[in-house]
C-alpha positions in Angstrom: -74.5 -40.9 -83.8 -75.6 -38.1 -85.5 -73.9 -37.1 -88.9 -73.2 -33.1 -89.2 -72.5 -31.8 -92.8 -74.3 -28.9 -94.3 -74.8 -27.5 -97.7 -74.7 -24.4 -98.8 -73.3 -22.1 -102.0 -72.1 -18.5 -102.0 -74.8 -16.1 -104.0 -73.7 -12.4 -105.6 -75.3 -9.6 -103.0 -77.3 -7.2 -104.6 -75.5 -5.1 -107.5 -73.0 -7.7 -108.5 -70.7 -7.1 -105.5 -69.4 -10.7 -103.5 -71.5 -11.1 -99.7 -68.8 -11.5 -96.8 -69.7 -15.3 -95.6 -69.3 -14.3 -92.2 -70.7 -11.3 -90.2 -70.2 -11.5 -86.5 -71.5 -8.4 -84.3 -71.2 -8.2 -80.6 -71.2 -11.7 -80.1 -71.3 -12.8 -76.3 -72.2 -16.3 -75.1 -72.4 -18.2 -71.1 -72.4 -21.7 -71.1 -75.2 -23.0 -68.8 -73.9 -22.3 -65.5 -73.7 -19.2 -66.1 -69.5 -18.9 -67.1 -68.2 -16.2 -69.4 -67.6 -18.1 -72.8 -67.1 -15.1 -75.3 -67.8 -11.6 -75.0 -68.4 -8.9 -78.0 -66.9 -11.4 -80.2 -66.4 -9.2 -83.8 -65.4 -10.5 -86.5 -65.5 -10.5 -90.7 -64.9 -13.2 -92.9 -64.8 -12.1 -96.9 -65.9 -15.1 -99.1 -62.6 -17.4 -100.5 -60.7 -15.7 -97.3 -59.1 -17.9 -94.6 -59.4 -17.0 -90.8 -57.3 -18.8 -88.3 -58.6 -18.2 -84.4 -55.8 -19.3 -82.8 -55.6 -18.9 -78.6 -55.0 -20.9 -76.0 -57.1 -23.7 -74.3 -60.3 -22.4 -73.0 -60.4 -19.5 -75.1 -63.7 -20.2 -76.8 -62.2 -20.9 -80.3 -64.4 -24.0 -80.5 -67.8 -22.0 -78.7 -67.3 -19.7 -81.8 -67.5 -22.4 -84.1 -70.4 -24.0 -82.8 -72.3 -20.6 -82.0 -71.5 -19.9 -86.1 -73.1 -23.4 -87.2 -76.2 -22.8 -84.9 -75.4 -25.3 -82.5 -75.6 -23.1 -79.3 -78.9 -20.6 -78.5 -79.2 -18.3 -77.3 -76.9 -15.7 -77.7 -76.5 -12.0 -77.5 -75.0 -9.8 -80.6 -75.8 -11.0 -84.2 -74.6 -13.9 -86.7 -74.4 -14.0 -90.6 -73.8 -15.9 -92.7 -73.6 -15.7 -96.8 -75.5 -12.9 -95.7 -78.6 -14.9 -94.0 -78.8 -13.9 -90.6 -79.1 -16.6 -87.6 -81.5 -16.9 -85.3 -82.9 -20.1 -83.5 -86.0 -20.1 -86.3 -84.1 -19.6 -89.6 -80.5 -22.1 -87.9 -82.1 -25.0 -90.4 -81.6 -23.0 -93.3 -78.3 -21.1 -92.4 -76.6 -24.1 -91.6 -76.9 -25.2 -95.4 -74.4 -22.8 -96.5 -72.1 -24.6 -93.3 -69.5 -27.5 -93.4 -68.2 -28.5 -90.0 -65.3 -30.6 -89.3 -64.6 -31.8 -85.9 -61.5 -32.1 -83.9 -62.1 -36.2 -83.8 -63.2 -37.2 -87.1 -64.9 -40.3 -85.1 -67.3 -38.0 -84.3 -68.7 -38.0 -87.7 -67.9 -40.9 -89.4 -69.8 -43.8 -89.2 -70.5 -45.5 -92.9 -69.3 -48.9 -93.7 -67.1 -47.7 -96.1 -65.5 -44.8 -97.0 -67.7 -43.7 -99.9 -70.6 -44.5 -98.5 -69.8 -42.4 -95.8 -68.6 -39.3 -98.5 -72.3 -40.0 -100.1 -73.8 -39.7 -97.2 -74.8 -36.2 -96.7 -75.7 -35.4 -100.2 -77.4 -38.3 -100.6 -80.1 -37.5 -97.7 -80.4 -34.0 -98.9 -81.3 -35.6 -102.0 -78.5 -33.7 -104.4 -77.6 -35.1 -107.9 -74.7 -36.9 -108.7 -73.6 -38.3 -106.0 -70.9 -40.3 -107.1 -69.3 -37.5 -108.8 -69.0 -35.3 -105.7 -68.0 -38.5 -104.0 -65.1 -39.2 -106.8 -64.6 -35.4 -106.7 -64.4 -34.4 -103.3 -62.2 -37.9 -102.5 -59.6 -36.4 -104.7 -59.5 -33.2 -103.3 -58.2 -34.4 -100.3 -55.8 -36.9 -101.9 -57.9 -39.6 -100.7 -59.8 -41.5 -103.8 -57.4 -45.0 -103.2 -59.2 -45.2 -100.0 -62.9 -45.4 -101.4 -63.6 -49.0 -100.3 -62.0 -48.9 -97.0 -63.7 -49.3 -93.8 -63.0 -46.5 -91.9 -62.6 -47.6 -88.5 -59.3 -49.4 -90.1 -57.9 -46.1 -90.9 -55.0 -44.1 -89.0 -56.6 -40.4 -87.2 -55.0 -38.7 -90.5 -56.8 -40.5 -93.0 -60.2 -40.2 -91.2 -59.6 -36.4 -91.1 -59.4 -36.2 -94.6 -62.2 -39.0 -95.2 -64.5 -36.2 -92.9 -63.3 -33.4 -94.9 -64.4 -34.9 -98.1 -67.8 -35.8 -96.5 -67.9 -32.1 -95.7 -67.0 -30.9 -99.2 -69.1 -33.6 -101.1 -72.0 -30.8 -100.4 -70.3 -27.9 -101.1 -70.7 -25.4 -98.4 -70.0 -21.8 -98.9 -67.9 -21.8 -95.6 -65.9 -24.7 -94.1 -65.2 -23.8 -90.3 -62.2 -26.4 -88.9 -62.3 -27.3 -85.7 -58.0 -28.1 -84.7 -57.2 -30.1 -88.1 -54.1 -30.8 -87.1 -54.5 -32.3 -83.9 -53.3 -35.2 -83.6 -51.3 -35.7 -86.3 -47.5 -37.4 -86.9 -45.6 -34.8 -88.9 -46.2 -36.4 -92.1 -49.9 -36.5 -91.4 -49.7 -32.8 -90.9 -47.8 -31.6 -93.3 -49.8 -33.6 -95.4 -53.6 -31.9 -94.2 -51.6 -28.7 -94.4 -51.2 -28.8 -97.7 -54.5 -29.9 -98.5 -56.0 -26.9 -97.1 -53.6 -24.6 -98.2 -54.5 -25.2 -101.9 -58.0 -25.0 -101.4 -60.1 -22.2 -102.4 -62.8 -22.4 -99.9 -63.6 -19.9 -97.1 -62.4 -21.2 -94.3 -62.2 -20.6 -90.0 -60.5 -22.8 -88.8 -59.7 -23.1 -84.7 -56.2 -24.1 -83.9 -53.4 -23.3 -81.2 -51.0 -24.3 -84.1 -49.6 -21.1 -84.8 -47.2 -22.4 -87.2 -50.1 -24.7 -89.5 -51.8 -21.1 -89.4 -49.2 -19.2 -90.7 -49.0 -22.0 -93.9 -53.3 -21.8 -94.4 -54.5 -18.7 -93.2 -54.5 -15.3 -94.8 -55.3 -13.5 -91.5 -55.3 -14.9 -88.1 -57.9 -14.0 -85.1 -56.0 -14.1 -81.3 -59.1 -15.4 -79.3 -59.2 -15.1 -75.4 -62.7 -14.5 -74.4 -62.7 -11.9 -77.0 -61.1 -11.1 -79.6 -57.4 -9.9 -78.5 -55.9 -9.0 -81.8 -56.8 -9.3 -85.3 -54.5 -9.3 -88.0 -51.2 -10.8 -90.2 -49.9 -13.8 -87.9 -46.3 -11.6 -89.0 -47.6 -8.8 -86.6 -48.8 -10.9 -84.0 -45.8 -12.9 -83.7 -43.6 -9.4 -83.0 -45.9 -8.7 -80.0 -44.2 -11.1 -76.9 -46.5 -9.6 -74.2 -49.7 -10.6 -76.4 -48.3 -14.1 -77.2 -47.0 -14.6 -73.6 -51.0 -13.5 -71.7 -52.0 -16.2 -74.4 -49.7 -18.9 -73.5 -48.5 -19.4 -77.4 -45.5 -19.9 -78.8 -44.7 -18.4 -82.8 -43.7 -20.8 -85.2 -39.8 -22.1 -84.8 -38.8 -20.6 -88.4 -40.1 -16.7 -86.4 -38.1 -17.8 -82.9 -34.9 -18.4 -85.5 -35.2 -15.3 -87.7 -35.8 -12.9 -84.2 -32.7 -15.0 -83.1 -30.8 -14.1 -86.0 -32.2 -10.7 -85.4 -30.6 -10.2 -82.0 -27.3 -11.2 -83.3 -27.3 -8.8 -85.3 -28.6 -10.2 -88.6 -31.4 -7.4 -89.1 -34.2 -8.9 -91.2 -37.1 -7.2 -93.5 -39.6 -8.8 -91.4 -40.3 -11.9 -89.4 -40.9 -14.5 -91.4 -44.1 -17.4 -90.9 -43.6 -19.6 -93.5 -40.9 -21.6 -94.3 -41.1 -20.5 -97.6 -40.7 -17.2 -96.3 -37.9 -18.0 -93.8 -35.9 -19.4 -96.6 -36.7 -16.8 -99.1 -35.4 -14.2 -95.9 -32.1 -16.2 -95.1 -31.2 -15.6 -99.3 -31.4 -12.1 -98.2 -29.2 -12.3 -94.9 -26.8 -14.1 -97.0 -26.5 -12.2 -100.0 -26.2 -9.1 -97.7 -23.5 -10.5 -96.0 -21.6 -12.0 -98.9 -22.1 -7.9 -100.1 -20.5 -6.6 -96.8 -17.6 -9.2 -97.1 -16.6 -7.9 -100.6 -17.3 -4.4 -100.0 -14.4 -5.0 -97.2 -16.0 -6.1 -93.6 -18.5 -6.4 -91.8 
């Protein structure tokens, strides 16, 4: 089994102004036998932003992920990133500035233990203090108690934060997430969700969980082939003929505020979040309480 983490910082572009991490022009790509995968794939990713491609199965969400690490050559259109551009010559280098998680975290971990499977990648690139970034990026995820643990022992949620802290022990300019949440009870998820929401790491992350999205990402990416819309996950979710040609659903706390909506409960917007849901239904009701005293509906 072959271990994939990648290192890489973000560097100031010329002038003092920020470099987007992720550049993507044009991008098409046809797996081997010849079938459509993407097709003049566009897409921007500013440094410390988070990007969810959400779409359904099929889609290519996880294609774009491995075309972005340099998995899969060749391809037509053009790739940066941290502003290096990615070709099959220069993939070594690019993918040093690249942290990869996959959608099984069995996939990449394979250490006796848990720290020794955290110190793995930057102890073959040879990087210093290695038991700091171990203690370090253990605790960033929450996960420090489980340092001596053998990892095959672990439930799927624990590994997925034991191979997000090997991916963060080498601190990669971009982290791209390949369905973090899948497979995961609720607490599980809730629990990764909140991980990665208080993170401040550029992130694209593939997922079909709209609602995990709206909580993490600042923008989200509809992916079908190509790119279908690109935007606030609150516009997406108020276009049903887009959501229904994708086959996704929006998060339950939208499907109860439009509900509310059509009842006649007029809203500022459609709410995400349940932050946002809650912070909306203070609204409704200290409209309505308004309405009652001012003598009716």
């Amino acid at each position: 089994m072959v271990r994939v983490h990648f290192h890489g910082a973000g560097r100031a572009a010329a002038g003092g102004g920020r470099l987007k991490a992720l550049e993507v022009k044009g991008l098409s790509f046809s797996y081997e036998d010849g079938t459509p995968a993407l097709k003049a794939v566009d897409l921007d990713v500013d440094e410390g932003e988070k990007v969810a491609v959400v779409g359904p199965n099929g889609a290519g969400k996880s294609t774009l992920l491995h075309l972005v690490a340099g998995f899969r050559f060749p391809f037509q259109g053009s790739v940066k990133v941290m502003g290096d551009p990615l070709e099959e010559r220069t993939a070594d280098g690019v993918r040093r500035h690249i942290g990869l998680l996959f959608q099984d975290p069995d996939d990449q971990i394979f250490m006796p233990t848990v720290e020794e499977d955290v110190a793995f990648g930057p102890a073959n690139l040879g990087m210093d203090s290695v038991g700091d970034r171990v203690l370090k990026a253990l605790r960033s995820v929450s996960a420090e108690d489980l340092a001596k643990r053998r990892p095959h022992r672990l439930s799927h949620g624990m590994k997925k934060r034991v191979a997000i802290a090997g991916v963060l022990a080498m601190e990669p300019g971009v982290l791209l997430l390949d369905e973090p949440t899948a497979g995961l009870d609720p607490r599980s998820r809730s629990g990764l969700i909140g991980i990665l929401k208080g993170m401040r790491r550029t992130m694209l992350i593939a997922t079909h969980d709209l609602e995990a999205a709206g909580e993490v990402a600042d923008r989200v990416v509809l992916l079908n082939g190509s790119v279908v819309f690109d935007g606030p996950l609150s516009e997406l979710v108020a276009k049903d003929d887009v959501l229904d040609a994708a086959g996704l659903e929006p998060p339950q706390v939208s499907r109860l505020f439009r509900r509310l909506g059509a009842m006649g409960y007029g809203t500022v917007g459609v709410p995400v979040t349940l932050d946002q849901g809650a912070a909306e239904a203070v609204r409704v009701i200290e409209r309505e309480r308004a309405k009652g005293r001012g003598g009716g509906r």
